[in-house]
C-alpha positions, 0 to 999 in steps of 0.5 A, a space after each residue: 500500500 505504500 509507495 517505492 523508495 524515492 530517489 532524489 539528487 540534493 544538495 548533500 548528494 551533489 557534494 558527495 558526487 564531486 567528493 566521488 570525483 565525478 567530472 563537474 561538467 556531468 553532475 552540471 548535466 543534473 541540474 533539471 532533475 534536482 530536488 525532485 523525488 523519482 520513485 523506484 529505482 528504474 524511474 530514477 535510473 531511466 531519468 539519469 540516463 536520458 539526462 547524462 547519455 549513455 556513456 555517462 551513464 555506464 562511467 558514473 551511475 552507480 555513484 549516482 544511485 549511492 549519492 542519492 538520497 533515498 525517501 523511505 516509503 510513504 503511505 500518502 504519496 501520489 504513487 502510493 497503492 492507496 492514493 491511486 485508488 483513492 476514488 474507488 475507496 472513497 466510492 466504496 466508503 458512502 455506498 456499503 454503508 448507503 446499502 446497508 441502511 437502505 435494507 435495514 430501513 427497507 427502503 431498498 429491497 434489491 440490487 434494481 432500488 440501489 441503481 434506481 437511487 444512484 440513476 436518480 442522484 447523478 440525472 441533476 448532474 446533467 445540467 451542471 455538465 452543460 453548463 460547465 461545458 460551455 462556462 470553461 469556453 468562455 472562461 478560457 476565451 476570455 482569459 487568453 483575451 487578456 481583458 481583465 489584466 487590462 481592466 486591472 491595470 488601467 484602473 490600479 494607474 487611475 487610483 494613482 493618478 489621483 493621489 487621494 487620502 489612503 482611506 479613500 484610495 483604499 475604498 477605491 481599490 476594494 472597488 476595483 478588486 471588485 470590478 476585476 473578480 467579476 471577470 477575472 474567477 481565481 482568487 490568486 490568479 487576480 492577486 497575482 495580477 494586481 498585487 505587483 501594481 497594488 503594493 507597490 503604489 500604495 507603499 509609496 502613499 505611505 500605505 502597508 501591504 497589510 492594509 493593501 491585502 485586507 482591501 484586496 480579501 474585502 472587494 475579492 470575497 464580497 463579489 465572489 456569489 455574483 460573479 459566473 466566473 467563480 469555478 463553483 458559480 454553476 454548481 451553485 445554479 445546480 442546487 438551486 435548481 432542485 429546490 426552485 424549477 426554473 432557476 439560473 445565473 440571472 436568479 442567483 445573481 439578483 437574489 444574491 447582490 443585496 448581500 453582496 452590497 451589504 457585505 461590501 459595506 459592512 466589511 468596509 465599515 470593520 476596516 475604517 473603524 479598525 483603522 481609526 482605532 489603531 486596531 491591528 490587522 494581525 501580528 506585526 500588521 501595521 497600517 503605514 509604511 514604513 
């Protein structure tokens, strides 16, 4: 059930590799495969070839395999027994136990009521698949247009042409984190995208990073319920569904932006009033720079 031994060149195996005296323009050649585990022998001995050639391989690979270091077997590794049959186990654990209670609350009386009941469970699926389909089209058209990143860059250099109070650049820049999430779904994707603008600017009004990542969570997390390109959006449309007939993205929108709003400025109120207190974001958080 657990994995094969691991191998893996680190930096310790690599000096005991030039103690060995092996040429450093061959360990030079391992530099791509460093640092990584290979489990299994075979696994580690097919890399290394491919990696030094053959010739180099015959000369120095068992100073390699002795150099290397070895990770003792692991239960939870991806290569693992286990871990490769996670689903089927997990499959396994909800529907034995799904059986049993079903005969012994009679409610399943032959193997034709368990398929009946799984038929049924899997038939609202299908329109989530659908709907999924055709959101990861958008999604990818969408992202591959480059139309958030540009949103999210004109907007952050706007905020900095203005040169407002820190307070108010921060109400904008939650604002805007806002306007990007409803195009732009992943949570570190947009923060990858706007922090390198973000920080940057704010530390030079005299404002923390702190301070700009807790505008960041309030203007990412308040609009997340009303964005379709949020990942778990159609699920959401999904369940909906099963309890009110007729249900789609427009309903889940219009029946979650007064929360949105409400969340909105209730979070902003939180942050302005910690902010006037003097009140810290965490540890060491302060609300100016430097």
């Amino acid at each position: 059930m657990r994995s094969p031994v691991a191998y893996k060149l680190s930096s310790a195996s690599i000096a005991k590799l030039k103690s060995a005296d092996v040429p450093t323009a061959v360990v030079g050649k391992t530099k791509t495969i460093r640092d990584r585990d290979f489990f299994g022998k075979t696994s580690f001995e097919t890399t290394l070839k491919a990696t030094l050639g053959e010739e180099e391989f015959e000369k120095h690979g068992a100073a390699f395999l002795t150099s290397a270091d070895q990770v003792p077997p692991q239960l939870t590794a991806s290569v693992a027994p286990l871990m490769r049959s996670i689903v089927p186990l997990i499959f396994l654990l909800f529907i034995l136990p799904g059986i049993a209670y079903g005969y012994a609350a009679k409610t399943v009386s032959s193997h034709r009521d368990i398929i009946k009941g799984m038929s049924k469970s899997m038939s609202s699926m299908g329109y989530y698949i659908v709907l999924a389909f055709f959101a990861s089209l958008f999604i990818a058209a969408f992202a591959q247009s480059n139309i958030g990143a540009l949103l999210a860059i004109k907007g952050a250099n706007f905020l900095r042409e203005m040169q407002l109070p820190g307070q108010v650049t921060i109400i904008g820049i939650i604002f805007l984190t806002c306007l990007v999430n409803l195009v732009v779904g992943s949570a570190s994707a947009k923060w990858a995208l706007l922090a390198p603008i973000f920080v940057p600017m704010l530390m030079q009004l005299g404002i923390s990073p702190e301070v700009s990542q807790a505008g960041y969570r309030i203007g990412d997390s308040a609009t997340n319920i009303i964005t379709p390109l949020m990942p778990y959006f159609p699920l959401v449309v999904v369940y909906a569904a099963r309890y009110v007939k007729g249900t789609g993205i427009g309903t889940i929108v219009s029946l979650m932006l007064p929360y949105s709003v409400v969340f909105l400025i209730t979070w902003i109120a939180f942050l302005l009033v910690f902010w006037a207190f003097g009140l810290p974001l965490g540890i060491d958080a302060p609300y100016s720079y430097p």
